[in-house]
Rosetta silent file (secondary structure, phi, psi, omega in degrees, C-alpha in Angstrom):
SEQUENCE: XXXXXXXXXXXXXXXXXXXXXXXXXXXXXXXXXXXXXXXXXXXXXXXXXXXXXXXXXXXXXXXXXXXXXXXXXXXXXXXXXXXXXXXXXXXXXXXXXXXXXXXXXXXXXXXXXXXXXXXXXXXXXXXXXXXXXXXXXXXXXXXXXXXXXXXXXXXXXXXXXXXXXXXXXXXXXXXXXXXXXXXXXXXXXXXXXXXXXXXXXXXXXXXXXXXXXXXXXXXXXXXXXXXXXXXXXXXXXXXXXXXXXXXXXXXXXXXXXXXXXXXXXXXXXXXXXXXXXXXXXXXXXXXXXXXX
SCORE:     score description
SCORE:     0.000 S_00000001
   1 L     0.000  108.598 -167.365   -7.268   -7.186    9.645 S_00000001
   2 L   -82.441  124.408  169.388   -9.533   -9.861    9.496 S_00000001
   3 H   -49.401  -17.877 -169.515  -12.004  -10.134    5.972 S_00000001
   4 H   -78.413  -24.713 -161.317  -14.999  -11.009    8.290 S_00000001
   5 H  -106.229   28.783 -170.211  -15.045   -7.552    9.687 S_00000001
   6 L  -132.655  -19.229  145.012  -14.052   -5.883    6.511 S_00000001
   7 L   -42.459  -43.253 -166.754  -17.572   -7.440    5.342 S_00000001
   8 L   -72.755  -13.283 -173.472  -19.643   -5.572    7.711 S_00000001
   9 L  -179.212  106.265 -172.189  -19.898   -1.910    5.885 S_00000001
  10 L  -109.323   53.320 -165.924  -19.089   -0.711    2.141 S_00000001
  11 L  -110.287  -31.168 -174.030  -21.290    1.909    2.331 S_00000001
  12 L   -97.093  157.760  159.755  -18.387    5.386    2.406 S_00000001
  13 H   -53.224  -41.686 -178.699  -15.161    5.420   -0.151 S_00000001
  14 H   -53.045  -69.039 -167.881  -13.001    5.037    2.980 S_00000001
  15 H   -36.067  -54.167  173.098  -14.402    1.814    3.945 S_00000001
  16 H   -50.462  -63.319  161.826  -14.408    0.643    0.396 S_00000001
  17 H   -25.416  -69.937 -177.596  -10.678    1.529    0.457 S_00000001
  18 H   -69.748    9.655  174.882  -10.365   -0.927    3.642 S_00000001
  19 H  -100.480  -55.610  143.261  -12.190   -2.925    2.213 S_00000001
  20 H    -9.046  -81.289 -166.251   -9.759   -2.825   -1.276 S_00000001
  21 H   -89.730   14.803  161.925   -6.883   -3.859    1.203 S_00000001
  22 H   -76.956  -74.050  160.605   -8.702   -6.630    3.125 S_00000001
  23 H    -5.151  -66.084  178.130   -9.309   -8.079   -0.039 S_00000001
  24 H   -59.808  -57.894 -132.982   -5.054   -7.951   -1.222 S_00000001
  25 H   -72.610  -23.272 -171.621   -3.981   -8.574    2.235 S_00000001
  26 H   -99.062  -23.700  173.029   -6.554  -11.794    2.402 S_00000001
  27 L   -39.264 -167.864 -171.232   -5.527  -12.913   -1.395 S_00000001
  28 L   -97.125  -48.826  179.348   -4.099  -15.971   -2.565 S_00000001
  29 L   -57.180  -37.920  169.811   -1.027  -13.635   -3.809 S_00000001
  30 L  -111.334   16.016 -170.076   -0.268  -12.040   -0.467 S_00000001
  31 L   -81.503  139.321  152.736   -1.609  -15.099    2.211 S_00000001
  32 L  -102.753   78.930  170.853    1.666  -16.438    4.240 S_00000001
  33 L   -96.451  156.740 -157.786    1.628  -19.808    3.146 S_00000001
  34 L   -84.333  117.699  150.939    5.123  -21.275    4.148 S_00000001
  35 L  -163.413  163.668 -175.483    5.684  -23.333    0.334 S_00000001
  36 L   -72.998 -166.222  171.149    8.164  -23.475   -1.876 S_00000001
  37 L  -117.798 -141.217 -167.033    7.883  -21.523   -5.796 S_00000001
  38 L   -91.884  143.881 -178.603    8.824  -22.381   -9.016 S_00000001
  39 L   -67.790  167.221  156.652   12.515  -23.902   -9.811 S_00000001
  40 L  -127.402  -13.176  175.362   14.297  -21.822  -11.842 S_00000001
  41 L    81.316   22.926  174.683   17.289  -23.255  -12.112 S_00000001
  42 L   -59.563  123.123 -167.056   19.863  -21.143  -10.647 S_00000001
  43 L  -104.229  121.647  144.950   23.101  -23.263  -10.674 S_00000001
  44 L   -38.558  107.541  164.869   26.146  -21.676   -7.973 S_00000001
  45 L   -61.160  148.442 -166.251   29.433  -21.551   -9.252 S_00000001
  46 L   -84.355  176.490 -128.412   31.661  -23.587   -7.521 S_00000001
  47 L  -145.172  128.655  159.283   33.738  -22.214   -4.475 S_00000001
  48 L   -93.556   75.610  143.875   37.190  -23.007   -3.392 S_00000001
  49 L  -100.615   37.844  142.868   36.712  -24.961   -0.995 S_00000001
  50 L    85.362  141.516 -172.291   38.841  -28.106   -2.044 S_00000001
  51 L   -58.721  -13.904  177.354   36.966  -30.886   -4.906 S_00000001
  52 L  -124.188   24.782  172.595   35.239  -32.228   -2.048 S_00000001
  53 L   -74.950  -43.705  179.905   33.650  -29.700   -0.429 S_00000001
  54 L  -153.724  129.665  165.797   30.635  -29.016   -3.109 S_00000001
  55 L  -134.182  124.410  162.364   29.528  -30.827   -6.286 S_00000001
  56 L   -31.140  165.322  159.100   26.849  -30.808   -8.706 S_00000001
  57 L  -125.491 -131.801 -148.216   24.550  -33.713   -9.032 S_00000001
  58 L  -123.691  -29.330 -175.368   22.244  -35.298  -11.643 S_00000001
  59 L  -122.399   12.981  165.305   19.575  -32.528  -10.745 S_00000001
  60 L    79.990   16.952  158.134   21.574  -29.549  -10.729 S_00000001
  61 L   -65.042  153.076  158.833   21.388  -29.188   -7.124 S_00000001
  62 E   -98.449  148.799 -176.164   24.288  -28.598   -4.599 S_00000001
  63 L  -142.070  149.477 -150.947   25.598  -31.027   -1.849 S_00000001
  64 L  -103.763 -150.878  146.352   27.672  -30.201    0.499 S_00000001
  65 L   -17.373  -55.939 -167.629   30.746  -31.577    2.608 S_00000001
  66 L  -100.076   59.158 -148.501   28.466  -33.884    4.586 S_00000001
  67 L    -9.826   26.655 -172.087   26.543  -34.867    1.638 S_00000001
  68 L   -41.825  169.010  121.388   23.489  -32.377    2.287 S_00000001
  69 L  -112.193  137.859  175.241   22.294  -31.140   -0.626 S_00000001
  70 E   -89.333  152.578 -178.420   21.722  -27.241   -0.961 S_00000001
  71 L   -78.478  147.196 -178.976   18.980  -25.931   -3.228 S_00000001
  72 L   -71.290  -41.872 -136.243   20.573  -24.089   -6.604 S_00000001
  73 L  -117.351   80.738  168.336   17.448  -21.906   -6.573 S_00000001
  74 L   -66.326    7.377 -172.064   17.679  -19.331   -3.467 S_00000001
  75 L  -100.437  -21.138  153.766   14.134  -17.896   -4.612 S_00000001
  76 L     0.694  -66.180 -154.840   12.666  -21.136   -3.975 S_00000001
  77 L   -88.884  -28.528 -158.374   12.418  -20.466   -0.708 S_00000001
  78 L   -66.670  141.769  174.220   11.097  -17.300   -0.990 S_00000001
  79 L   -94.584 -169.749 -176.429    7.067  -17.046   -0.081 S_00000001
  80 L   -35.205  162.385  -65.096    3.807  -15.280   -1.977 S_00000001
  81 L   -33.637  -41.710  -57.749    4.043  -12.875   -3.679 S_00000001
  82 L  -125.387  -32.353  179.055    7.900  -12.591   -3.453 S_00000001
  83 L   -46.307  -49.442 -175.455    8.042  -16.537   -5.219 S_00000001
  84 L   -73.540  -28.493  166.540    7.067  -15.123   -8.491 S_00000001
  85 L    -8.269  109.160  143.622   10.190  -13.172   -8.632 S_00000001
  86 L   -67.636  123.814  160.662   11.923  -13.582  -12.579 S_00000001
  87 H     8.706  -80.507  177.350   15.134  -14.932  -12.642 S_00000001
  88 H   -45.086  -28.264  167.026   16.163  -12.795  -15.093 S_00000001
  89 H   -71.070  -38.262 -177.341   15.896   -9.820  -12.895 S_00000001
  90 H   -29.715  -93.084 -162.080   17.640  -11.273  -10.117 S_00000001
  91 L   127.465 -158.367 -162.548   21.417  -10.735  -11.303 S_00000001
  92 L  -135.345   19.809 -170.994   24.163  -12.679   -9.862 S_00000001
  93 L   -50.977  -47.723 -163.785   24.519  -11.399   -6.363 S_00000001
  94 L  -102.774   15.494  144.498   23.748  -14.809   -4.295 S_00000001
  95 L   -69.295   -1.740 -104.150   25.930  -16.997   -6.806 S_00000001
  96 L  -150.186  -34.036 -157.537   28.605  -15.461   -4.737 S_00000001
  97 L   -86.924  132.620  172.100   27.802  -17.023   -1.208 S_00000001
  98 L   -66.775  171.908 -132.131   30.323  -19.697   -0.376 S_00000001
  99 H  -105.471   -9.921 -158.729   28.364  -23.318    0.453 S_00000001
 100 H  -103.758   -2.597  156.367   28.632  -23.165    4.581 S_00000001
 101 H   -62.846  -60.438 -164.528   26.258  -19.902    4.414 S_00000001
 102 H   -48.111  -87.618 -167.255   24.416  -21.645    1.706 S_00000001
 103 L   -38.920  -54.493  157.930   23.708  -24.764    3.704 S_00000001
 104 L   -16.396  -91.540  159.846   22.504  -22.470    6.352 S_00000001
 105 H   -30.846 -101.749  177.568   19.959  -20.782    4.148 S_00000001
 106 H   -17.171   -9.564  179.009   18.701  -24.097    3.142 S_00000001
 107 H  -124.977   -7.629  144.993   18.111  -25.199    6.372 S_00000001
 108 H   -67.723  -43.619  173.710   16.304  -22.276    7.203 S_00000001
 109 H   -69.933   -9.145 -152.386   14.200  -22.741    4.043 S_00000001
 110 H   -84.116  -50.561  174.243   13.878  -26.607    5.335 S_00000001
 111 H   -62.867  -67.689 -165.328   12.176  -24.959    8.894 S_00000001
 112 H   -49.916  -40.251  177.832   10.102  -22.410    7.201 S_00000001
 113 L   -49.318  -36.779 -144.649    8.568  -25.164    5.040 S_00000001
 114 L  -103.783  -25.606  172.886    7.984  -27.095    7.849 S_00000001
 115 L    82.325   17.321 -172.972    6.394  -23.666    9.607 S_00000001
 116 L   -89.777   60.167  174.045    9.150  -23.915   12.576 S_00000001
 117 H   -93.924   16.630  142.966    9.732  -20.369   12.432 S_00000001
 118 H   -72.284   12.785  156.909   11.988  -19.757   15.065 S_00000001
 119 H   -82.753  -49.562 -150.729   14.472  -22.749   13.467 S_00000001
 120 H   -86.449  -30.936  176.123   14.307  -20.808   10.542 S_00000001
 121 H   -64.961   -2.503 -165.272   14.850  -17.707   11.579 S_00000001
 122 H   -85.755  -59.513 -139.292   17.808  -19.128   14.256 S_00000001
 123 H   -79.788  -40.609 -173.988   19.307  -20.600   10.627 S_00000001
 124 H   -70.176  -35.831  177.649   19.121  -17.557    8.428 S_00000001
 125 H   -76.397  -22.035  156.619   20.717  -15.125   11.221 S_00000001
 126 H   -48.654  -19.956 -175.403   23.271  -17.906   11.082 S_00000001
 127 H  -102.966  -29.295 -175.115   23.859  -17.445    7.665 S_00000001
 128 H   -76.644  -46.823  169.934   23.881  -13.774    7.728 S_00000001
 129 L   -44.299  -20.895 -173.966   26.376  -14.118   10.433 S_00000001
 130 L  -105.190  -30.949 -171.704   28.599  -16.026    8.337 S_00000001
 131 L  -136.486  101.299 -174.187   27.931  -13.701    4.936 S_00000001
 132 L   -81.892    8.012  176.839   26.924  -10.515    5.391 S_00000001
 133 L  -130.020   45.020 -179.219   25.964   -9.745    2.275 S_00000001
 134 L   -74.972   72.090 -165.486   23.866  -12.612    1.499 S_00000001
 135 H   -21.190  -82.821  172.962   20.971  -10.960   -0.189 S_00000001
 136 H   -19.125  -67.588 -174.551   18.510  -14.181   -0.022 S_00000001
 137 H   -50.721  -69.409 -168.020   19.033  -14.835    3.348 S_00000001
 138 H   -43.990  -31.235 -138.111   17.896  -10.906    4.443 S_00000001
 139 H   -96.638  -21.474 -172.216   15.177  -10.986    2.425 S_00000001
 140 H   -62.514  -44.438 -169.161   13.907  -14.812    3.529 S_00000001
 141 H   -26.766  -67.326  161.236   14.795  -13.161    7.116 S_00000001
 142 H    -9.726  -64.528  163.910   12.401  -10.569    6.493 S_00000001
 143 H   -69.007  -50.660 -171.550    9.583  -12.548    5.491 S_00000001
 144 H   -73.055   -8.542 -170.376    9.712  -14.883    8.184 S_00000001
 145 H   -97.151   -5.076  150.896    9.898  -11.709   10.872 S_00000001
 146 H  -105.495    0.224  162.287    6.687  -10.831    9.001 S_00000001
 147 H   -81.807  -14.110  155.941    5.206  -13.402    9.676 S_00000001
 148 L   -85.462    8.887  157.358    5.760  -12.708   12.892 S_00000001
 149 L    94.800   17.874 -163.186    3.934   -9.654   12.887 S_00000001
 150 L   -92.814   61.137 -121.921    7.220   -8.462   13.360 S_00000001
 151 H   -82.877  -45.945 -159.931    6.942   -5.504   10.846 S_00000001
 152 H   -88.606  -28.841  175.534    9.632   -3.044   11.438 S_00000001
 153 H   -64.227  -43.103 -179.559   12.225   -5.719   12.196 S_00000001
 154 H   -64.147  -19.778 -164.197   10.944   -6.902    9.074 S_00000001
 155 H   -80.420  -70.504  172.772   11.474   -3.692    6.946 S_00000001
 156 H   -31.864  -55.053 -175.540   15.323   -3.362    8.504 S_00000001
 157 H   -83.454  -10.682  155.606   16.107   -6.802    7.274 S_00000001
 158 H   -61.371  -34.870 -156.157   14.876   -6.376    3.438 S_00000001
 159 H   -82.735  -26.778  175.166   16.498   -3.271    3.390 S_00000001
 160 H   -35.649  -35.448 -144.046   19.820   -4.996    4.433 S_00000001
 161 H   -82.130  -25.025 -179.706   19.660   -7.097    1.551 S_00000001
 162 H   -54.030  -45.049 -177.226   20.330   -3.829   -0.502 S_00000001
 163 H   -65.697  -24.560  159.051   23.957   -3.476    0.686 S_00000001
 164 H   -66.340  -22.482 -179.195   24.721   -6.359   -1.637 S_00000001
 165 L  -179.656  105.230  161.228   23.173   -4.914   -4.721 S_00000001
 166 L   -57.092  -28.137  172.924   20.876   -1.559   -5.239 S_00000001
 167 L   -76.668   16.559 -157.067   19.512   -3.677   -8.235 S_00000001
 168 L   -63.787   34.646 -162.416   18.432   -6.279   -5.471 S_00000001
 169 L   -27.916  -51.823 -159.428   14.578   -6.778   -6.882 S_00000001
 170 H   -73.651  -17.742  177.001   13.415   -9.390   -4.399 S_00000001
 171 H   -63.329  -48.929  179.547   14.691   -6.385   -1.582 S_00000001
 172 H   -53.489  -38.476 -175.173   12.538   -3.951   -3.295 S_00000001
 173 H   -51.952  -55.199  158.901    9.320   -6.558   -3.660 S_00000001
 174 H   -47.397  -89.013  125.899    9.705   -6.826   -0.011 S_00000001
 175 H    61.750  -83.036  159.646    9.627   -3.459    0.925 S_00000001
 176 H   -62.215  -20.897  174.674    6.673   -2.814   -0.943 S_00000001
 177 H   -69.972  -61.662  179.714    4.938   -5.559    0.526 S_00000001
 178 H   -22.711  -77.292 -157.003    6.001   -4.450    4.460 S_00000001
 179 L   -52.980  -57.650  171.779    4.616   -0.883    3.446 S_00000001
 180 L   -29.938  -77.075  167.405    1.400   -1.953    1.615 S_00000001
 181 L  -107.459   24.736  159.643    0.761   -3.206    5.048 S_00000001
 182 L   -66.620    4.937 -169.133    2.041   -0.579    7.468 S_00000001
 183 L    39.196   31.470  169.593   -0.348    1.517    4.930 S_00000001
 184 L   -89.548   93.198 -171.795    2.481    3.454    4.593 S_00000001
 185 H   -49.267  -36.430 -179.080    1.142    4.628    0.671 S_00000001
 186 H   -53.869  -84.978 -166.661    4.512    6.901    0.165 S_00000001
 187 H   -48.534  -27.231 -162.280    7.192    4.421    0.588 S_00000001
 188 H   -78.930  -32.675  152.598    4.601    1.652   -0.771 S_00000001
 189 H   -49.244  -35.370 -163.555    4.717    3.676   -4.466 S_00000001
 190 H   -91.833  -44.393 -167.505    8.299    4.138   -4.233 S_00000001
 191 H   -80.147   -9.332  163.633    9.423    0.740   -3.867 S_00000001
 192 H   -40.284  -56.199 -174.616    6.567   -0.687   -5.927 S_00000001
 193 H   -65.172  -18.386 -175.415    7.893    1.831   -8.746 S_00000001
 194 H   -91.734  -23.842  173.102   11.644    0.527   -8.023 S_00000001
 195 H   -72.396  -62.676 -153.662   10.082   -3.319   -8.601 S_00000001
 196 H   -94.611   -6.128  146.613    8.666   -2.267  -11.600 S_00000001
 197 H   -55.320  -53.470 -159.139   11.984   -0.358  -13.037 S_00000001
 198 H   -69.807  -27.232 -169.226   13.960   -3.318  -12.658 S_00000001
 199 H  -140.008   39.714  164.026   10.813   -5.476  -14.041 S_00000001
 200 L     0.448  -63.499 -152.708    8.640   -3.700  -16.167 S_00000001
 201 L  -104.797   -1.464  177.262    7.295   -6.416  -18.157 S_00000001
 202 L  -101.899  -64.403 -135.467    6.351   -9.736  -15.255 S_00000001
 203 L  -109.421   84.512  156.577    5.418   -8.820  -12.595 S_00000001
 204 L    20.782  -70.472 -141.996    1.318   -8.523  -11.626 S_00000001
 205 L   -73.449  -24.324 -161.000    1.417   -8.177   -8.025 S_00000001
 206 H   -62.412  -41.788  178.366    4.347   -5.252   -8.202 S_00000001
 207 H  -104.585   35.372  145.119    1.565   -3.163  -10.188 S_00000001
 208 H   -98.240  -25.636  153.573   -1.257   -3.819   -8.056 S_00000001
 209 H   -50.061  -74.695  151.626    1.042   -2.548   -5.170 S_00000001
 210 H    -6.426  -37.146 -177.716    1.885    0.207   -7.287 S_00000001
 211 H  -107.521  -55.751  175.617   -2.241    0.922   -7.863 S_00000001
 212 H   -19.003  -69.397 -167.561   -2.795    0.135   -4.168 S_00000001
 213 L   -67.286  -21.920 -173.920   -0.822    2.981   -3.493 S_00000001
 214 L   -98.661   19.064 -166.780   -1.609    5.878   -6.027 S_00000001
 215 L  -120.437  -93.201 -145.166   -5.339    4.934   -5.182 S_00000001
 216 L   -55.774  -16.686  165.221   -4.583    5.832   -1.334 S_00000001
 217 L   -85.994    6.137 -178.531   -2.771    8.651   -2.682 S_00000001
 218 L    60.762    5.455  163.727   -5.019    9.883   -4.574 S_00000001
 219 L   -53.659    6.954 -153.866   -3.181    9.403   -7.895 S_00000001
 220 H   -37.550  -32.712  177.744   -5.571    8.046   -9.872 S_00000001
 221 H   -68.329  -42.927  175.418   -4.534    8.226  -13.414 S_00000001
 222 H   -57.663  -54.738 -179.886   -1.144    6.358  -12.025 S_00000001
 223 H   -41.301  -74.153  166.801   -3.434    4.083   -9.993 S_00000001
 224 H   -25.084  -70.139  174.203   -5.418    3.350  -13.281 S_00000001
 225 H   -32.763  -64.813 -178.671   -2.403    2.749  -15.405 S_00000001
 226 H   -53.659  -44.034 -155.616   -0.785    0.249  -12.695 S_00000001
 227 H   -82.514  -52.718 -178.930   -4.067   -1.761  -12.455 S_00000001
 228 H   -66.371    1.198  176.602   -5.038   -2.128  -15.785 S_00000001
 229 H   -68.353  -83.426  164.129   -1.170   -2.979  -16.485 S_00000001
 230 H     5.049  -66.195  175.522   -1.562   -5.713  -13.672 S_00000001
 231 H   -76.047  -16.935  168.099   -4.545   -7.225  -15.550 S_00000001
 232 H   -80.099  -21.773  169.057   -2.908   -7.285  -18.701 S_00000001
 233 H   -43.085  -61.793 -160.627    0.067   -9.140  -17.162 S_00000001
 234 L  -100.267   92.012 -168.001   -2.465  -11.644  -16.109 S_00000001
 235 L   -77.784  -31.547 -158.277   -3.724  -13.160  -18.997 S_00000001
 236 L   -96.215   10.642 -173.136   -4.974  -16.537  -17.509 S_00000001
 237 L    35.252   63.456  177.539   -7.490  -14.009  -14.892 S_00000001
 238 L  -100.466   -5.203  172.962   -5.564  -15.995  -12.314 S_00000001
 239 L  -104.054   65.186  160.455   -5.783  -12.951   -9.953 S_00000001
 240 L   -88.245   50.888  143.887   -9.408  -11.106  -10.390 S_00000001
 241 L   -80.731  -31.214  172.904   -8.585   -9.270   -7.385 S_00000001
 242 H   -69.122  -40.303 -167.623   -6.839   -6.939   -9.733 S_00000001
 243 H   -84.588   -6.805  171.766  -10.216   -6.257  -11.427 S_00000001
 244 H   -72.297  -80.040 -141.890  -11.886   -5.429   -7.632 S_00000001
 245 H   -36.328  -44.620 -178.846   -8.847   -3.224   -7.192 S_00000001
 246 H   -47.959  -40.574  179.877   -9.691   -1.245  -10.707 S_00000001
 247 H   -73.816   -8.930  176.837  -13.413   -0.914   -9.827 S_00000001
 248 H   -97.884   -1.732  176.478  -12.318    0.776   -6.872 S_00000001
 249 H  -125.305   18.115  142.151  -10.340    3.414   -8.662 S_00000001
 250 H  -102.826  -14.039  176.477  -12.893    3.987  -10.632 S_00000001
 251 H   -72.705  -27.249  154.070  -15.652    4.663   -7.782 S_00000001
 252 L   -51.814  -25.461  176.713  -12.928    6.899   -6.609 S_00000001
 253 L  -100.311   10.695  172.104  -13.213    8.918  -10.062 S_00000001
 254 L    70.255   29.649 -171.909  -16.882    8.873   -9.938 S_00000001
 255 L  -106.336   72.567 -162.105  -16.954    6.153  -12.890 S_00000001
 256 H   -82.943  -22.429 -179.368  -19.717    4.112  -11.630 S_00000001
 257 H   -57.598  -88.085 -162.813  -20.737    2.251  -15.268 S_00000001
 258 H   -31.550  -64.309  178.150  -16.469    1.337  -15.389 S_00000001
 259 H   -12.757  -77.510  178.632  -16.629    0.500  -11.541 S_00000001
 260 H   -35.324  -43.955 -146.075  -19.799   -1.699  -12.387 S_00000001
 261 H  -110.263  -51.791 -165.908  -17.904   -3.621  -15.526 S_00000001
 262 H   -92.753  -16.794  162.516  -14.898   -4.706  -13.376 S_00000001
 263 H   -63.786  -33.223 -163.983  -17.127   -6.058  -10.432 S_00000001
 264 H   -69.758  -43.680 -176.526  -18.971   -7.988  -12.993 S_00000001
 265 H   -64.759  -45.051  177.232  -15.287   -9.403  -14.305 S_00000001
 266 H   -42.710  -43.988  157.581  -14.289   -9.918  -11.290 S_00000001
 267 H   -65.430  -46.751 -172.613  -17.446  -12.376  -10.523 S_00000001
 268 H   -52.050  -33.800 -177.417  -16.626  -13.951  -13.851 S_00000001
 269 H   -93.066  -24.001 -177.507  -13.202  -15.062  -12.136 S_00000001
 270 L   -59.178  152.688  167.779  -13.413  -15.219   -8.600 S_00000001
 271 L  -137.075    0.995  158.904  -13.407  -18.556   -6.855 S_00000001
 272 L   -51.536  132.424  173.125  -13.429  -17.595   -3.160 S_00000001
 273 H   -74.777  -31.637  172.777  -16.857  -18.117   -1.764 S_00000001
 274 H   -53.936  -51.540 -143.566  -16.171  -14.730    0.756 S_00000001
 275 H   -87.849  -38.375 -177.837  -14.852  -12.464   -1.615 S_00000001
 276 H   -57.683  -38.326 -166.018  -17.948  -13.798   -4.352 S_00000001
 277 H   -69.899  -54.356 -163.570  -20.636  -13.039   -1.335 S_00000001
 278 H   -63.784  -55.646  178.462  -19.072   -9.706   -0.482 S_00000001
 279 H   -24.158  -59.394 -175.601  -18.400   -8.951   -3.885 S_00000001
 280 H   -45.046  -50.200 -160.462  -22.127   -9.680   -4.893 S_00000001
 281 H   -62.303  -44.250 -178.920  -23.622   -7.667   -2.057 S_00000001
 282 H   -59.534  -55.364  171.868  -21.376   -4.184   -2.991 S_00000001
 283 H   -54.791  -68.841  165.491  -22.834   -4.383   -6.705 S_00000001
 284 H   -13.468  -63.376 -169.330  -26.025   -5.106   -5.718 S_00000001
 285 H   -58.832  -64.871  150.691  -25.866   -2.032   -3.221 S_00000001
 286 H   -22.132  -99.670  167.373  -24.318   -0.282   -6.474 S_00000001
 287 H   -43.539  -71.732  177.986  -26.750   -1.014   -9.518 S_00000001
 288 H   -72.848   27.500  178.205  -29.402    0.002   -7.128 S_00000001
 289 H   -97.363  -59.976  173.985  -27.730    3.269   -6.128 S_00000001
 290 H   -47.087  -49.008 -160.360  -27.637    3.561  -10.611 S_00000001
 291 L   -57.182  -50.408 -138.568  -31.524    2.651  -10.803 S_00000001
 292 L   -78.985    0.000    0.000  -32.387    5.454   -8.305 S_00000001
C-alpha cells in the first residue's frame, strides 16, 4: 500500500483508518530496512564441543572452529520494529543453540545485511535444519519471508519459534506485526496484548499495534489507553506517528478539539516531508469543518 495513494482522499473515517495504517506501515518503526539493532550483550554459554571448538574473545563475541566469529547478540539481527526487543524479556531460550546452528544464523544475518535474501533465507533454513528449536532463527526466517511479501509463510515461521518457549516475545512481536498487515485486527490485539504481558513497561511500537487494532475494532477506550501508553513510552517524541494514531481514535469518538491537539503534536515532531504535507492538509480540512 503505497503512501502516495493513501494521500489522495481523507475525507470518510474509513479512509482515515487507511490512511492511519499507511502512515505505520510507511514509518520509520515498521520500514524493512535490512540493519543491524542495538548490542545487548548476550554472551552463549559454552557448548561441548571440545576447547577448540568455540571461545570468547576480547569483545564478547563468539568464534568458531574455523575462526569465524558468531555474534553473542541473536536480536541483532533482528529488523524494525522487532530490533527494539528488551533483553530482559527475552529469557534464555537461544543460549541453548550449539555453535554450528549458530554460525548458520550469523551467516544468514551476514546476507540479510547485505539484502541477499535468498542467501539468508538458504542459511537460516539451514540452521533450523540443524536445531529445531532455534527460536531466533524462526523468527529472523519470518521476517525475511516478509519481506518477501511472503505473508503466510511468514506467520507459520514466527509461530514455530513458539515451540521453544510460549514466553518467546520476539515470536509474539512478529505475529503482531504479520497481522497488523494482513489487517487481520483479531489476532493483531491478541498477540499485541501477549507482547505487552511479557513487556508491559518498553515497548512503544507493541502498544501502537495494540491501538491499531482496538481502533479497527472498534474498542476505543482500549485503543485510547494503548496509544496514549505508547506516547508515554516515548519520551524523546521519537515516534509522532503515535500522536497521528491517537487523533484518529479520537475522530472515531467524535472528539474533534482532542483529534485537533494531537495533529498539532504531531506537526511539532514530525520530520517526514510526506507525512508533514498530508498531515497539514487533513487539519486544515478539519479546523475548517470546526469554523463551519
Amino acid at each position: 500500500m503505497s503512501p502516495n495513494w493513501c494521500a489522495l482522499r481523507r475525507n470518510s473515517l474509513l479512509v482515515r483508518l487507511v490512511f492511519l495504517i499507511c502512515l505505520l506501515l510507511a514509518g520509520t518503526f515498521l520500514r524493512a530496512q535490512v540493519r543491524r539493532g542495538p548490542d545487548v550483550g548476550l554472551v552463549p554459554p559454552m557448548q561441548n564441543d571440545g576447547p577448540s571448538a568455540i571461545e570468547l574473545n576480547d569483545k564478547n563475541a563468539v568464534v568458531d572452529a574455523n575462526g569465524k566469529t558468531i555474534s553473542t547478540d541473536e536480536y541483532a539481527c533482528f529488523l524494525p520494529p522487532l530490533n527494539s526487543v528488551s533483553p530482559g524479556t527475552v529469557g534464555l531460550v537461544d543460549l541453548q543453540v550449539p555453535w554450528k546452528p549458530r554460525s548458520e544464523y550469523q551467516s544468514g544475518c551476514d546476507a540479510l545485511h547485505k539484502k541477499k535474501l535468498a542467501d539468508a533465507e538458504r542459511h537460516l533454513r539451514k540452521a533450523i535444519g540443524q536445531y529445531d528449536k532455534y527460536a531466533a532463527a524462526w523468527v529472523l526466517l519470518g521476517q525475511v519471508l516478509e519481506l518477501q511479501q511472503k505473508l503466510e509463510e511468514a506467520q507459520g515461521a514466527c509461530s514455530k519459534s513458539l515451540n521453544a518457549s510460549d514466553k518467546y516475545l520476539p515470536a509474539y512481536f512478529c505475529l503482531a506485526e504479520i497481522s497488523t498487515r494482513q489487517k487481520n485486527w483479531g489476532d493483531a490485539a491478541k498477540f499485541s496484548s501477549r507482547v505487552l504481558d511479557l513487556d508491559p513497561a518498553t515497548n512503544a511500537v507493541a502498544y501502537a499495534y495494540n491501538a491499531t487494532a482496538n481502533l479497527n475494532l472498534r474498542h476505543l477506550l482500549e485503543a485510547e489507553k494503548s496509544a496514549l501508553k505508547a506516547i508515554a513510552i516515548d519520551v524523546k517524541n521519537a515516534e509522532p506517528r503515535f500522536h497521528f494514531l491517537l487523533a484518529q481514535i479520537y475522530a472515531a469518538k467524535g472528539d474533534r478539539a482532542s483529534e485537533t491537539a494531537q495533529l498539532h503534536e504531531f506537526l511539532k515532531y514530525a520530520k517526514d516531508p510526506e507525512d508533514v504535507a498530508i498531515v497539514k492538509n487533513n487539519l486544515a480540512h478539519l479546523e475548517a469543518a470546526s469554523a463551519h
